[in-house]
C-alpha positions as CSV (number, residue, x, y, z in Angstrom):
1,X,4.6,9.2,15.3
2,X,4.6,5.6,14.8
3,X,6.2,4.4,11.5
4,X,3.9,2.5,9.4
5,X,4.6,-1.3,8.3
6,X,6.7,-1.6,5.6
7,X,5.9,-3.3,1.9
8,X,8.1,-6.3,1.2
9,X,10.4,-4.4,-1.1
10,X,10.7,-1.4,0.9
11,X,14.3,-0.2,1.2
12,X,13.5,2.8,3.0
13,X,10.4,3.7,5.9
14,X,10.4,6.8,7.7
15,X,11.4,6.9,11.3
16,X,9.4,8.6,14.6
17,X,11.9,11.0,14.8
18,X,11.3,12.2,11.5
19,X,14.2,10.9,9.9
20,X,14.5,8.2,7.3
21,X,15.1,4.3,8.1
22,X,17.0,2.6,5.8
23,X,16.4,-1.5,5.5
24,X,19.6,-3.2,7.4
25,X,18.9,-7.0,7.7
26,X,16.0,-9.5,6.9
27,X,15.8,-12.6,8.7
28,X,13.4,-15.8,8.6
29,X,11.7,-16.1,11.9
30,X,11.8,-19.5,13.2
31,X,8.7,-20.4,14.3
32,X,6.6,-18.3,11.5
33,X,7.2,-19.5,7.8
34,X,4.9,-16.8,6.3
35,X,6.9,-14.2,7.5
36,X,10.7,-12.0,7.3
37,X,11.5,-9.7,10.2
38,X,12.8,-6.3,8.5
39,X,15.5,-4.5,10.8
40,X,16.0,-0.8,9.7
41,X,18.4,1.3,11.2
42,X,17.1,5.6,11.3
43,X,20.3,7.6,9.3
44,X,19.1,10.4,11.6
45,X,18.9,9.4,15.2
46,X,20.6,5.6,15.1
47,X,17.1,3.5,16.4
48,X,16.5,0.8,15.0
49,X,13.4,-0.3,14.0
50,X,12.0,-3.8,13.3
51,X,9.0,-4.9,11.2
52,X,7.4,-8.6,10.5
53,X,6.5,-8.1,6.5
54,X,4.7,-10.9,4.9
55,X,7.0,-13.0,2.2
56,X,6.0,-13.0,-0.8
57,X,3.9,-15.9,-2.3
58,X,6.5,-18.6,-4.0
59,X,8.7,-18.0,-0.9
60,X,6.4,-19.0,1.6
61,X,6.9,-22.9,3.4
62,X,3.8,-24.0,1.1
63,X,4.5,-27.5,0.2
């Protein structure tokens, strides 16, 4: 089962294994100002799983 794309706020998505991911780091990604890469790491198994989840609009590198 693939886990589906977190929401921007989403603290928690559910794993392949079943199990639940819970959010670990959010990072800018260099060359994409539109967007935060979401790490979560599974509570059950350990795999980590990473996401690119829009920002939200006043965060964006609108100037």
């Amino acid at each position: 089962m693939i886990p589906r794309i977190p929401a921007r706020t989403d603290a928690y998505v559910q794993c392949g294994c079943g199990g639940t991911a819970q959010i670990a780091t959010v990072s800018p990604i260099a060359d994409d100002d539109d967007n935060m890469r979401h790490l979560y790491t599974c509570l059950e198994c350990g795999m980590d799983l990473s996401f690119v989840v829009a920002k939200k609009a006043g965060q964006r590198g609108e100037a």
